[in-house]
C-alpha positions as protocol buffer text, in pm:
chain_id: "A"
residue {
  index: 1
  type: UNK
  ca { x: 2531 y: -3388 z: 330 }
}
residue {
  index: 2
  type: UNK
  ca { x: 2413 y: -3024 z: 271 }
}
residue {
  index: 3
  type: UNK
  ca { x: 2275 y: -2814 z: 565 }
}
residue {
  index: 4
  type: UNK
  ca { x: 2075 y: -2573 z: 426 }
}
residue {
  index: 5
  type: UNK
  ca { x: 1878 y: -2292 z: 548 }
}
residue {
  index: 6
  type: UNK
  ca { x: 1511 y: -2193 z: 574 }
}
residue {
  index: 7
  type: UNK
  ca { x: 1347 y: -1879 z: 491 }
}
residue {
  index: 8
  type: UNK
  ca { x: 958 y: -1776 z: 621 }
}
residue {
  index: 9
  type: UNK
  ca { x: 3285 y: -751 z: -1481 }
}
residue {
  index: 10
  type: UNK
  ca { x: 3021 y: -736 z: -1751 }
}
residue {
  index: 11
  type: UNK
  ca { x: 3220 y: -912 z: -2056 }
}
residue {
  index: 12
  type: UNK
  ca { x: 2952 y: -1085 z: -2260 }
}
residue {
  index: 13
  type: UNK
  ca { x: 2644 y: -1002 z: -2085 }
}
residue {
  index: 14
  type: UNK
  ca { x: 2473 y: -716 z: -2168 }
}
residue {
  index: 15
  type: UNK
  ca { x: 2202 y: -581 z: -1907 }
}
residue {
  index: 16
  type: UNK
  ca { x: 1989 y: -253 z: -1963 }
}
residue {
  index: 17
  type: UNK
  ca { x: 2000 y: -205 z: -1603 }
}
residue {
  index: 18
  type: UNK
  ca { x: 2360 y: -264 z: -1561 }
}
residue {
  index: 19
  type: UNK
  ca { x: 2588 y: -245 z: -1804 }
}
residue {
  index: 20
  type: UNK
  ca { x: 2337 y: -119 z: -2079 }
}
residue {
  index: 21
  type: UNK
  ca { x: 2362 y: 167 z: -1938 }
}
residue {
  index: 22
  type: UNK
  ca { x: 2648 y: 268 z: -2124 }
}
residue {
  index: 23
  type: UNK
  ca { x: 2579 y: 127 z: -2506 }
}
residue {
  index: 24
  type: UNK
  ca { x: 2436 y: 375 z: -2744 }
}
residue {
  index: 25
  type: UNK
  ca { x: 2083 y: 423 z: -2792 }
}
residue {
  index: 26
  type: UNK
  ca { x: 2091 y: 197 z: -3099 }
}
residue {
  index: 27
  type: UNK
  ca { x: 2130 y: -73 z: -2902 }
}
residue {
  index: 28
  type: UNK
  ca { x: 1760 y: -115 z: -2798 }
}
residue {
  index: 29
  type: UNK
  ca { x: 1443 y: -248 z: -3000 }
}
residue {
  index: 30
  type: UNK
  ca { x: 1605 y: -212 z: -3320 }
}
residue {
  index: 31
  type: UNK
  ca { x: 1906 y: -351 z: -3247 }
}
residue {
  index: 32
  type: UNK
  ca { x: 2065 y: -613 z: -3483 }
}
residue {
  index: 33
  type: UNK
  ca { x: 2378 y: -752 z: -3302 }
}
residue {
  index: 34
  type: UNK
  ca { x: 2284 y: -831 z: -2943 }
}
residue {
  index: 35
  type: UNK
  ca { x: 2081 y: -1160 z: -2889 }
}
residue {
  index: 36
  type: UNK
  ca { x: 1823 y: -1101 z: -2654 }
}
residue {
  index: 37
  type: UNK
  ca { x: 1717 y: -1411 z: -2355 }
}
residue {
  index: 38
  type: UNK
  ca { x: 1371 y: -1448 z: -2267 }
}
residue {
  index: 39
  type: UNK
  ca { x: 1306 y: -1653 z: -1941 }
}
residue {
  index: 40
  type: UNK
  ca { x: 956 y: -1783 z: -1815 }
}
residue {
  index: 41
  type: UNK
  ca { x: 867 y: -2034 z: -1503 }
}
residue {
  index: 42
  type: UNK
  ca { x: 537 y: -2109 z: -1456 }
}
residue {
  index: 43
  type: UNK
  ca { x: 531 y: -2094 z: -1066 }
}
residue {
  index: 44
  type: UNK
  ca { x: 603 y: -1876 z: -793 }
}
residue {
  index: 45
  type: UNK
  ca { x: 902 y: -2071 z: -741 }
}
residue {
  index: 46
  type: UNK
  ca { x: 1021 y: -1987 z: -1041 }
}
residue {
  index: 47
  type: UNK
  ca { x: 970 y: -1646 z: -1116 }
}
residue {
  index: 48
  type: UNK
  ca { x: 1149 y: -1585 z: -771 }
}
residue {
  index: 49
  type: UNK
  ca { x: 1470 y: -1781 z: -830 }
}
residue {
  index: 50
  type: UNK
  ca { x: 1828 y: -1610 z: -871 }
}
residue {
  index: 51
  type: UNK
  ca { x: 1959 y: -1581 z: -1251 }
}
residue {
  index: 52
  type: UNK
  ca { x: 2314 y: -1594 z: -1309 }
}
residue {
  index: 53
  type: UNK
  ca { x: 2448 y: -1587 z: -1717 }
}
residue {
  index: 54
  type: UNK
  ca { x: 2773 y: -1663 z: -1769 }
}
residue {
  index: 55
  type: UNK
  ca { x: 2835 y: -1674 z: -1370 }
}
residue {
  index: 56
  type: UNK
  ca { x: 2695 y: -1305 z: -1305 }
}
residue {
  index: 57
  type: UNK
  ca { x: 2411 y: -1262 z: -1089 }
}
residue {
  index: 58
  type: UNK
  ca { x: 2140 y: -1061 z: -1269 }
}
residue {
  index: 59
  type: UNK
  ca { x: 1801 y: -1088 z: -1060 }
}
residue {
  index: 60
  type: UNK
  ca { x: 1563 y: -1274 z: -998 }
}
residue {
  index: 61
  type: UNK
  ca { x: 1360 y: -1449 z: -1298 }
}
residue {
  index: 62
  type: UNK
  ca { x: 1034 y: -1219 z: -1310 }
}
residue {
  index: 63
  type: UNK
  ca { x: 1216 y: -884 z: -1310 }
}
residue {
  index: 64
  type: UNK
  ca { x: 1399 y: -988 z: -1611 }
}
residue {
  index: 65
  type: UNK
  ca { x: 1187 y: -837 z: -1849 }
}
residue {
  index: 66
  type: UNK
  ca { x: 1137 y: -482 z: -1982 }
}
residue {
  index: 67
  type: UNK
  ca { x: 1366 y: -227 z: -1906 }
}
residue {
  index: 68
  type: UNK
  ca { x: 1571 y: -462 z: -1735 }
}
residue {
  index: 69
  type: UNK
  ca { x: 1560 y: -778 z: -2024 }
}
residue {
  index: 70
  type: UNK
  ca { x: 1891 y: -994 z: -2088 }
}
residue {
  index: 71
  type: UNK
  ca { x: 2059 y: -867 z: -2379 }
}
residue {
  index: 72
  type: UNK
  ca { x: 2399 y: -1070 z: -2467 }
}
residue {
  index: 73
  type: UNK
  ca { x: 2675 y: -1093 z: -2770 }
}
residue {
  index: 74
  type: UNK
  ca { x: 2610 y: -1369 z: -3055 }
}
residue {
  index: 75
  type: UNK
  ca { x: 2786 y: -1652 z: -2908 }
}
residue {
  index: 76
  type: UNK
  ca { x: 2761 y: -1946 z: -2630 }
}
residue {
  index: 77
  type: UNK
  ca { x: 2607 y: -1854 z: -2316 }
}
residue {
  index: 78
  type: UNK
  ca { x: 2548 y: -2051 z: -1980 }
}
residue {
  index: 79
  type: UNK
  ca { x: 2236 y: -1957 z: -1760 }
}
residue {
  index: 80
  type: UNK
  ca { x: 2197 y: -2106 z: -1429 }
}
residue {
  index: 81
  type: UNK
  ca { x: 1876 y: -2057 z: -1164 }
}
residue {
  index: 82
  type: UNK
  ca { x: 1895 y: -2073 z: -848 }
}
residue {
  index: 83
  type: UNK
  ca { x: 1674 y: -2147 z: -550 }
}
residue {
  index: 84
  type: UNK
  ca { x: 1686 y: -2238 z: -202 }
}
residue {
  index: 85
  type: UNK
  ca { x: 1617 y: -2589 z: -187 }
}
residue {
  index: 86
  type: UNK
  ca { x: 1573 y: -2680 z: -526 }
}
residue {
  index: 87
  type: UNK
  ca { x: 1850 y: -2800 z: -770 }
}
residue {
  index: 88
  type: UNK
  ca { x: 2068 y: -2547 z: -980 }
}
residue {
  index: 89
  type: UNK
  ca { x: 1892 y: -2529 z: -1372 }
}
residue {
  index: 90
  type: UNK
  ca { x: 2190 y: -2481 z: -1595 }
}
residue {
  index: 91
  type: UNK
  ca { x: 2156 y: -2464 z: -1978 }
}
residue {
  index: 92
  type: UNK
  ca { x: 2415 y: -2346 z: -2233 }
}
residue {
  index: 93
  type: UNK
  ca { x: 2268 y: -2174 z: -2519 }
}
residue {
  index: 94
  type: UNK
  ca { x: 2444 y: -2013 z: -2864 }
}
residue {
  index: 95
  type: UNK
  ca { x: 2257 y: -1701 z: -3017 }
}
residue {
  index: 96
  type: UNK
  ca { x: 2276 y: -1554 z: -3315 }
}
residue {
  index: 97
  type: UNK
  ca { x: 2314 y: -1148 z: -3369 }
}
residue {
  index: 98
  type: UNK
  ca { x: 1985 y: -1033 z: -3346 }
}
residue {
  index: 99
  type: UNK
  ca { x: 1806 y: -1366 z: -3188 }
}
residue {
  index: 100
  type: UNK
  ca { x: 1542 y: -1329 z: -2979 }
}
residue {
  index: 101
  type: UNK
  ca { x: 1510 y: -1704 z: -2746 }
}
residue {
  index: 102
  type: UNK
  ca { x: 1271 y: -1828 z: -2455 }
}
residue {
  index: 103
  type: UNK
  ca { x: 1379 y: -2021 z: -2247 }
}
residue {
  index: 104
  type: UNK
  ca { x: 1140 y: -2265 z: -1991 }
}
residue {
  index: 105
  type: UNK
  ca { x: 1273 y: -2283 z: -1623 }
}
residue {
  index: 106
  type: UNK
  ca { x: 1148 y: -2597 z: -1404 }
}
residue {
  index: 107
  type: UNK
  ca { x: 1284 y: -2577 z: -1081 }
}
residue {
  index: 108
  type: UNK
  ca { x: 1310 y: -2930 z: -909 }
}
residue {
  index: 109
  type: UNK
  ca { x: 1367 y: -2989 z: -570 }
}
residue {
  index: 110
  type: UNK
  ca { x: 1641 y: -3073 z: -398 }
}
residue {
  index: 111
  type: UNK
  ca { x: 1595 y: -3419 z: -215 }
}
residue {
  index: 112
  type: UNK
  ca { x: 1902 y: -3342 z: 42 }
}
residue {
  index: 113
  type: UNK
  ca { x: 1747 y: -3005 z: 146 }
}
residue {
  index: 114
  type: UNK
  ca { x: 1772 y: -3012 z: 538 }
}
residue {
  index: 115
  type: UNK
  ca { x: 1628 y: -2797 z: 780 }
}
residue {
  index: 116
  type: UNK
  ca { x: 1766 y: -2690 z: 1141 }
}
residue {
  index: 117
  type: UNK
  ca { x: 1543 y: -2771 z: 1438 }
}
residue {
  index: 118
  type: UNK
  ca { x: 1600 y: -2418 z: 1597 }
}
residue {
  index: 119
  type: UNK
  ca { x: 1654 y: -2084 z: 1406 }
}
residue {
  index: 120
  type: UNK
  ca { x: 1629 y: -1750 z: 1452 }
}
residue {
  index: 121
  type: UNK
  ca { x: 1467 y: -1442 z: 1206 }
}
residue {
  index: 122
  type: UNK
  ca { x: 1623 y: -1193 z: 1049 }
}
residue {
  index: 123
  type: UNK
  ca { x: 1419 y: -947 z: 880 }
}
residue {
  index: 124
  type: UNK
  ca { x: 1547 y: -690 z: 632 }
}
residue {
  index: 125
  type: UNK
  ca { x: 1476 y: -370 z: 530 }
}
residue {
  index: 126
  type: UNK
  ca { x: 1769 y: -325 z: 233 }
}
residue {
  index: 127
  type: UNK
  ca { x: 1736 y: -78 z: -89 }
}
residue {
  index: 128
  type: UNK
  ca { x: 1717 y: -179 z: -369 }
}
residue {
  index: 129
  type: UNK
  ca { x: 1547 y: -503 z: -301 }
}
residue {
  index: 130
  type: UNK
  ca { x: 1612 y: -681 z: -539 }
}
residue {
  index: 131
  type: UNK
  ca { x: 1967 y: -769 z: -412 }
}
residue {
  index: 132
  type: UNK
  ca { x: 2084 y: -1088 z: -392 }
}
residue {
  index: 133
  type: UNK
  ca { x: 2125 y: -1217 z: -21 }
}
residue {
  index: 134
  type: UNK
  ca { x: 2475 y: -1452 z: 54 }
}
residue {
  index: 135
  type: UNK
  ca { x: 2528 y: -1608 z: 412 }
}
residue {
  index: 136
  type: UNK
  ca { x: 2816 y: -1768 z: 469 }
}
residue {
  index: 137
  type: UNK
  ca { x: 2899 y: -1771 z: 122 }
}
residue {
  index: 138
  type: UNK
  ca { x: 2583 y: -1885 z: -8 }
}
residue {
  index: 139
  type: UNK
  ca { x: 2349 y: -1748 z: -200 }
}
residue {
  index: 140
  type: UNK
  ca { x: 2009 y: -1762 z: -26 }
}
residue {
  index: 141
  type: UNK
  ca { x: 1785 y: -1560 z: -253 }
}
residue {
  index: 142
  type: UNK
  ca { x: 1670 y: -1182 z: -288 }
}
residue {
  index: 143
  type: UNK
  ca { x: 1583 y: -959 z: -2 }
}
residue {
  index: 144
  type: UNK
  ca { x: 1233 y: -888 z: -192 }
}
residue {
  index: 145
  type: UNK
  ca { x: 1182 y: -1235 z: -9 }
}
residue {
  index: 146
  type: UNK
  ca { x: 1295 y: -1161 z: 342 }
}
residue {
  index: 147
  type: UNK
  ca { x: 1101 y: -794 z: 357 }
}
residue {
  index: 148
  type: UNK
  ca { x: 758 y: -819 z: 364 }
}
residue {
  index: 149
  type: UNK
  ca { x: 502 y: -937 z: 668 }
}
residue {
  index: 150
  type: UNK
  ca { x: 536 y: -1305 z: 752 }
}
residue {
  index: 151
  type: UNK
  ca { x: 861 y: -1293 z: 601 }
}
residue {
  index: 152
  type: UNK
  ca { x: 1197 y: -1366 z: 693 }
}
residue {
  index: 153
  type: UNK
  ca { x: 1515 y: -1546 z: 692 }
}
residue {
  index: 154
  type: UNK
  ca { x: 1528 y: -1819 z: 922 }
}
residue {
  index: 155
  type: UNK
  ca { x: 1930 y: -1895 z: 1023 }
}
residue {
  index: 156
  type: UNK
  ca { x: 2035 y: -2184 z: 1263 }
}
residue {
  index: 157
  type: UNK
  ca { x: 2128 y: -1970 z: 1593 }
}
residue {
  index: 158
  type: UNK
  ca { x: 2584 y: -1871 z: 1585 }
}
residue {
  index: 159
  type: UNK
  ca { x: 2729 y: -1636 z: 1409 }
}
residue {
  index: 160
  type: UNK
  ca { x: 2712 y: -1595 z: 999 }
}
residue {
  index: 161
  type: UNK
  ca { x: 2761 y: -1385 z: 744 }
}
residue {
  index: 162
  type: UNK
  ca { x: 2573 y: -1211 z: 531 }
}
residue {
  index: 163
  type: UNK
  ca { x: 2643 y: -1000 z: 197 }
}
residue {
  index: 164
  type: UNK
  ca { x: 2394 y: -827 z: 14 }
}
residue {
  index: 165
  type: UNK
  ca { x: 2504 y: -736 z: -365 }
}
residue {
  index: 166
  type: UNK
  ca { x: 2367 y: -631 z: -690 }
}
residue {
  index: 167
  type: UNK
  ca { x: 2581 y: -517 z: -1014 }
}
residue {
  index: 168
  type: UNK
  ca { x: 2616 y: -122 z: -1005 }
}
residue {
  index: 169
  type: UNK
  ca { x: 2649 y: -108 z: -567 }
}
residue {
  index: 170
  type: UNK
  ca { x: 2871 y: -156 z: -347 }
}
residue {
  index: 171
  type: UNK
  ca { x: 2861 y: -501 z: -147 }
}
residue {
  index: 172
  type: UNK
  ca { x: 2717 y: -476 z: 182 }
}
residue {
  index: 173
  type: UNK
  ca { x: 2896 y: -729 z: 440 }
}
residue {
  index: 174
  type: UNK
  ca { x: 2805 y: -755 z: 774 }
}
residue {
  index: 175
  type: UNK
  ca { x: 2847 y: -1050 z: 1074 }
}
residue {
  index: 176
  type: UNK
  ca { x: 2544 y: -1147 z: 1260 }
}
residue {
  index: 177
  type: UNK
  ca { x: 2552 y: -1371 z: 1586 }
}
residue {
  index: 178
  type: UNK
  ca { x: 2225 y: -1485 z: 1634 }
}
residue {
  index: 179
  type: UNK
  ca { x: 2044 y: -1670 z: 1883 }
}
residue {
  index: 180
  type: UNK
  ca { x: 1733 y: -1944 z: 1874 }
}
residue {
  index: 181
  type: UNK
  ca { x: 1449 y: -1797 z: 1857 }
}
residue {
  index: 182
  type: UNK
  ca { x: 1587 y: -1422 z: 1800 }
}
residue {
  index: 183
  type: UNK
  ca { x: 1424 y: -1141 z: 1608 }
}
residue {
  index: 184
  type: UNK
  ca { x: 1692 y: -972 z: 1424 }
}
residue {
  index: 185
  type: UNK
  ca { x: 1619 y: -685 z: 1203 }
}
residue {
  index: 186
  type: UNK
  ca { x: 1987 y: -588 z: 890 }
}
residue {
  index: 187
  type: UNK
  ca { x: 1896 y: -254 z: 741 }
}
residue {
  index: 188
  type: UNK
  ca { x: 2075 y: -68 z: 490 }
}
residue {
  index: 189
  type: UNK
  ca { x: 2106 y: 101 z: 207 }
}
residue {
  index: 190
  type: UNK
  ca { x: 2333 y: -33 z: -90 }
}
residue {
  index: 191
  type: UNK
  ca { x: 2557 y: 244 z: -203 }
}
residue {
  index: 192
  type: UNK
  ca { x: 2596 y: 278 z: -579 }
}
residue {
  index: 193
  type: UNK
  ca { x: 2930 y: 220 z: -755 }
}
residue {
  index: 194
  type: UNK
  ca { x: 3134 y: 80 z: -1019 }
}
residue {
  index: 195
  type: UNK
  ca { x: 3040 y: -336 z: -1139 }
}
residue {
  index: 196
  type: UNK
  ca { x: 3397 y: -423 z: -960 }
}
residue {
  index: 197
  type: UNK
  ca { x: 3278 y: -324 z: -605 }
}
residue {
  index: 198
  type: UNK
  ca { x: 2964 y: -539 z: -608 }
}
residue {
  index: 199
  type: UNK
  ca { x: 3243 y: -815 z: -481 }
}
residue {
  index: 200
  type: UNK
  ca { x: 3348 y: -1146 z: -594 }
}
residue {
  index: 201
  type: UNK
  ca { x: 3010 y: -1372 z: -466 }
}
residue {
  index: 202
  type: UNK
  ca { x: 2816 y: -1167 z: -716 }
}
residue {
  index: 203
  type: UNK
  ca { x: 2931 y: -1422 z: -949 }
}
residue {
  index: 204
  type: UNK
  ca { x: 2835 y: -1727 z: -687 }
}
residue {
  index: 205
  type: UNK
  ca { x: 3016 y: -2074 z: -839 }
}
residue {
  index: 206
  type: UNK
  ca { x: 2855 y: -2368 z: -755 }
}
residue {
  index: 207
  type: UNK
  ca { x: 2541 y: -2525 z: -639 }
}
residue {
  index: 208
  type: UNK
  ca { x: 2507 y: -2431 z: -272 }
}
residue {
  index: 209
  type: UNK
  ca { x: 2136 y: -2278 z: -195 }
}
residue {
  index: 210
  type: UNK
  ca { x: 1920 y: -2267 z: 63 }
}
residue {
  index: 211
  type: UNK
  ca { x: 1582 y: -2338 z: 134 }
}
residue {
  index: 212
  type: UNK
  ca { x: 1340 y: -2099 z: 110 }
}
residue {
  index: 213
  type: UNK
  ca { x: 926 y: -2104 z: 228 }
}
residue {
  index: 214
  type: UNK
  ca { x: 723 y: -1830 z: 295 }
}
């Protein structure tokens, strides 16, 4: 049974905050070869879960839009969204050169979601923050969700550890021991660098999440 917390390489994918970044101009409104993947939940729950396309993180659902929308090669594509305590939403998906598609995301939750009796906060303070969190090898959500008042991420008291990554930085990696009912503050700042030092759990396999409330 899953145990799952509380909270209170750019082949194919094509990101204009990422990997964009180095395409040509022509590659923006008018372009005619990239398909582009439009993603809209109608909750909170939703628009704050994890996006992964093709098993790379990207962000979470509502900042995918803009200057930072999902533009990918003609082809097959997987998408998966992710959020603590709800089931994975996986969908494969073939574009054409030049499609534009929208996809719906309905989160549902997951019935095995457990809680620990005692726990302790961590708060962050991380840059950027919109980061994906990992503890013990599990994704958990974004710091965006663990930074503001009344927030924070509630861990079962022993040690874990936690990674903070985002395509373009370095990974962050750090081990906390914690104890019940502790107030534990992680700040940093992510470092930029190259795609291939954000670290292998940027492109998280499987369905292990964590619950997340506010």
């Amino acid at each position: 049974m899953l145990v799952l917390f509380r909270s209170a390489k750019c082949p194919s994918v094509a990101l204009l905050f990422g990997c964009l970044a180095f395409l040509p101009t022509a590659l923006s409104a008018g372009n005619e070869v990239l398909g582009e993947i439009q993603l809209v939940g109608p909750t909170k729950v939703e628009k704050s879960s994890g996006v992964w396309v093709d098993g790379q993180y990207l962000g979470y659902l509502k900042e995918l839009k803009g200057s930072k929308k999902v533009l990918v090669l003609p082809g097959e594509h997987e998408i998966s969204v992710r959020q603590a305590g709800y089931k994975d939403f996986t969908q494969k998906l073939i574009l054409e050169p030049g499609q534009k598609l929208t996809l719906s995301v309905a989160m549902e939750k997951d019935p095995q979601a457990q809680y620990p009796e005692q726990t302790a906060q961590v708060k962050m303070s991380v840059s950027p923050n919109r980061a994906a969190v990992l503890v013990d090898e599990r994704y958990v959500g974004h710091v965006d969700e663990f930074d503001g008042p009344g927030q924070a991420l509630l861990l079962p008291p022993g040690r874990h550890r936690v990674k903070i990554t985002l395509p373009g930085y370095q990974t962050f990696d750090t081990e906390v021991s914690l104890l019940a009912t502790q107030q534990f503050e992680l700040k940093t700042d992510l470092v930029k660098g190259s795609i291939t030092q954000a670290g292998p759990l940027i492109n998280e396999n499987g369905s292990e999440v964590a619950n997340r409330a506010r």
